[in-house]
N, C-alpha and C positions, 0 to 999 in steps of 0.2 A: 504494500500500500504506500503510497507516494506521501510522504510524513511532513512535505514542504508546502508552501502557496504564496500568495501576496494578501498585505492586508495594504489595501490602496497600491502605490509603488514597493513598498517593502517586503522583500523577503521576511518567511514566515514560516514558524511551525506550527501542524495545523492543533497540535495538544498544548493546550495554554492552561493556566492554575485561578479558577474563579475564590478569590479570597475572604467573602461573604461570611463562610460559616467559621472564620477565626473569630470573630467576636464571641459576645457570650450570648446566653438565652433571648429568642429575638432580634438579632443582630444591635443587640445594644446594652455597651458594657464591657469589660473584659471578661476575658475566659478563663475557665477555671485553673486553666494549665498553662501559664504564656510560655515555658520553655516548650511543651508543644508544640505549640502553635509556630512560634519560630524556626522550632527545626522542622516543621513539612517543610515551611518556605525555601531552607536551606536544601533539603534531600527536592524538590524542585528542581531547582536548579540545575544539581546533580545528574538528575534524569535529562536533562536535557530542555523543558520547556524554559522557554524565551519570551513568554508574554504571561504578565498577573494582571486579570482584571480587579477592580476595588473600587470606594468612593471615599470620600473624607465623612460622610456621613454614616457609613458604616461603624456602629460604637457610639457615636460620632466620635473618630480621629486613632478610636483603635485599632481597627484594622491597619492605617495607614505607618502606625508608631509601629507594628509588628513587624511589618514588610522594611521599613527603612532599619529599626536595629539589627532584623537581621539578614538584611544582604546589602544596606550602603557600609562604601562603595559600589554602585552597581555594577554588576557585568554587564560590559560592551555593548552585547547583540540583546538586553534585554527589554525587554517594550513593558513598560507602563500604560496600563488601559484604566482610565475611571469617568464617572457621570458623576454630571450638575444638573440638578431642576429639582432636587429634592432636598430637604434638612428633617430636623429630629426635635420633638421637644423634648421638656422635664420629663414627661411621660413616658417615651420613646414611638410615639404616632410617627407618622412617614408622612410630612408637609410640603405641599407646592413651595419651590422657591427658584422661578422661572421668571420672575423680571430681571430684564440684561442687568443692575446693578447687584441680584441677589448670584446669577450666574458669572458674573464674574468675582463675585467675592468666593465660588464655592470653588472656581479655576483656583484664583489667589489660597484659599485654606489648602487643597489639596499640595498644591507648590512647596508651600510651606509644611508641610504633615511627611511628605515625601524627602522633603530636602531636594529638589530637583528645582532647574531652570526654568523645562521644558517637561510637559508630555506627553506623550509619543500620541494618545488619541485621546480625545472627549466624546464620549457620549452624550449628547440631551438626552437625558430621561423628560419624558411626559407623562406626568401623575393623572391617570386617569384617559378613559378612552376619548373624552369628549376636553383633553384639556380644562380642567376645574380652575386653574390659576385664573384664565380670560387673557392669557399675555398672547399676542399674534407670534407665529411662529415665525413670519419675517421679521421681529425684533431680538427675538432669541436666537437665532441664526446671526441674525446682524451684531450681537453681543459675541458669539463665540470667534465670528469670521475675525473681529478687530482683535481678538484675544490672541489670531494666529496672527494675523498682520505685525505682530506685536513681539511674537517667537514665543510665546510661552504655550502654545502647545503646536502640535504638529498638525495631526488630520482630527476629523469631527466624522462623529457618530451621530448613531437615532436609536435611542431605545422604547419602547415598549406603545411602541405607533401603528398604527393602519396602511396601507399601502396608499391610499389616497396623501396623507401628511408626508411620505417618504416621493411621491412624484412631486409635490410643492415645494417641496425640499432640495430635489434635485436642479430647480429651478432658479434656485437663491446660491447653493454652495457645491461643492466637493462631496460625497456623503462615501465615504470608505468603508462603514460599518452596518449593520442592523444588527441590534441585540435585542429579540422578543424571545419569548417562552415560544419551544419548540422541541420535540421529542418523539420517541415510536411508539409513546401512548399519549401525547398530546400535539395532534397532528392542527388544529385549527388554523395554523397560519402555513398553510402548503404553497395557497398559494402565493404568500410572500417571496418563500424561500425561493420560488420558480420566479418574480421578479426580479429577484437577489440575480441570479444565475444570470439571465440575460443581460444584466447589469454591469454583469461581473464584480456587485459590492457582496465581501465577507457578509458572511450569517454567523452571529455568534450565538448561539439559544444557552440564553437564562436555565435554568431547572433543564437539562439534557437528560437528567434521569429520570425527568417526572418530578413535579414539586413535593420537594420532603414534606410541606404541610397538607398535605392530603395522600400521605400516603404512598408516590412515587416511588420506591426503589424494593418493596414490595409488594407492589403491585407488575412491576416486571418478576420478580419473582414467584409470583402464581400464574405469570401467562403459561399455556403452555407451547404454545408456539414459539414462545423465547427460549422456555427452560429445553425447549429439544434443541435446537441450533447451538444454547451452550454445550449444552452433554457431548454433543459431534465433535465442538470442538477445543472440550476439556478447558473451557471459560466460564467465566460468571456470565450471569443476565444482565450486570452491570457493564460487562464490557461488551454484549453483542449488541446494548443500545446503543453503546457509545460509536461501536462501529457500524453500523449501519445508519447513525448520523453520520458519518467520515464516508460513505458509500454515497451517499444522495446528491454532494457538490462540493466540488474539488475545490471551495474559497470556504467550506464549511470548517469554523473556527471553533474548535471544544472547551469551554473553562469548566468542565466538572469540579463541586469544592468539596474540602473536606477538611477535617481537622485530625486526621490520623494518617500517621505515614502507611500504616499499611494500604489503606483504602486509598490513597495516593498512589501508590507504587501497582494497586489493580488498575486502577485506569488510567493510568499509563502504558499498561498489558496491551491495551484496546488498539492501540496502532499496528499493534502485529498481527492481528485480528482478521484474516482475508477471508470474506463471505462470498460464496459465490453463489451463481445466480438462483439456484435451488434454494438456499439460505433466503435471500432476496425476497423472491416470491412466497416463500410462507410466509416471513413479518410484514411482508405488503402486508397483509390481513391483520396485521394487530396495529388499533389505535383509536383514540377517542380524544375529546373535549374537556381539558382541563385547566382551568384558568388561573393566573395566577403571576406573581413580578415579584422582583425585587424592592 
């Protein structure tokens, strides 16, 4: 399986490390174990991946304090991916903050959270399907573009949007990314991804396993149409989802997260993972309707 791609112009490997579930309960808070949590990031690396997605709002500022103690200095080739349109209160609720002065203050926290100049891509998230903030997406675009104009970050993303806001979008900037929820039991945006393709903009899917809060990574494990293409070929369920998202489209970008090196070092397995067409056509048939973000 061809283990490289581009994300916009840059070379890329297509298993990246979604850093989400280093926080603690909620994504908000530290975790129980931060020497854990530091060394997935380390054994990371290790393995090879070159891209950690994050936000400054994860924790808020935790996730981003784990990633920089421990791998700044960064290595070279490795890409920094995080979203702005969202903050956290006292509570730890998940709040619109998509006017260009809140998106750039979440660009600026991240900078600073990271210890970094630059990085490497922004996502806008959009809270909500219908945008709940009210901020026109030509404003928020027009906040990230002067943000690159600026150098402080490189290429810009769309997370958790329609394909209608991703054509309006293509209209105003560069769009190198899409990050929705996407998987082989949560098929609802197929036909983004087949956008994506013709595009040739990277798919990064949120929840690749199925979202953990309803159940995702056992519920691949009671398919049985998964559990037999594991068995053939002495894998998890977790790794034949992962690979047959890495089957669907050669720009498809994996950040599966987790908080244990071993469950790290499985899906990481998943690139070696070659299905072939038999494989294929049974998990055609498995998939459904599950909603759900970051």
């Amino acid at each position: 399986m061809n283990t490289a791609t581009f994300l916009g112009d840059k070379p890329i490997n297509r298993m990246g490390f979604g850093a989400m579930q280093l926080a603690g309960p909620g994504v908000f808070g530290p975790p129980s174990d931060p020497a854990e949590a530091r060394a997935v990031l380390r054994r990371a690396i290790e393995l090879g991946i070159d891209h950690i997605d994050t936000a400054q709002y994860y924790g808020p500022d935790v996730v981003n304090d784990l990633i920089r103690q421990a791998l700044h200095p960064y290595p070279e080739r490795l890409k920094l991916v995080t979203k702005v349109g969202a903050r956290r209160d006292a509570g730890g609720r998940v709040l619109p903050a998509q006017r260009p002065d809140e998106l750039r203050d979440g660009v600026e926290a991240n900078l600073r959270s990271l210890r970094v100049d630059r990085v490497d891509l922004v996502n806008l998230r959009l809270v909500g399907p219908t945008n709940r903030a009210g901020v026109p997406l030509e404003e928020q675009l027009g906040a990230l573009q002067g943000l690159r104009d600026e150098g402080k970050l490189d290429l810009i993303g769309l997370s958790n949007v329609g394909q209608a806001q991703v054509q309006r979008a293509l209209e105003l900037v560069d769009v190198a990314e899409i990050q929705n929820g996407y998987s082989i039991i949560d098929r609802q945006d197929e036909e983004l991804v087949e956008f994506a393709r013709q595009r040739q903009i990277a798919f990064a899917p949120f929840f690749p396993l199925g979202s953990a809060f309803s159940g995702g990574p056992a519920r691949l494990a009671a398919d049985a149409a998964i559990v037999l293409v594991a068995d053939k070929h002495a894998a998890t369920p977790a790794q034949v989802a992962l690979a047959w998202l890495l089957a669907r489209y050669e720009r498809m970008l994996l950040i599966p997260g987790t908080s244990s090196v071993k469950h790290l070092e499985e899906n990481v397995g998943a690139v070696d993972l070659a299905l072939d067409d038999s494989d294929l056509a049974a998990l055609d048939r498995v998939g459904g309707r599950n909603p759900g973000g970051d």
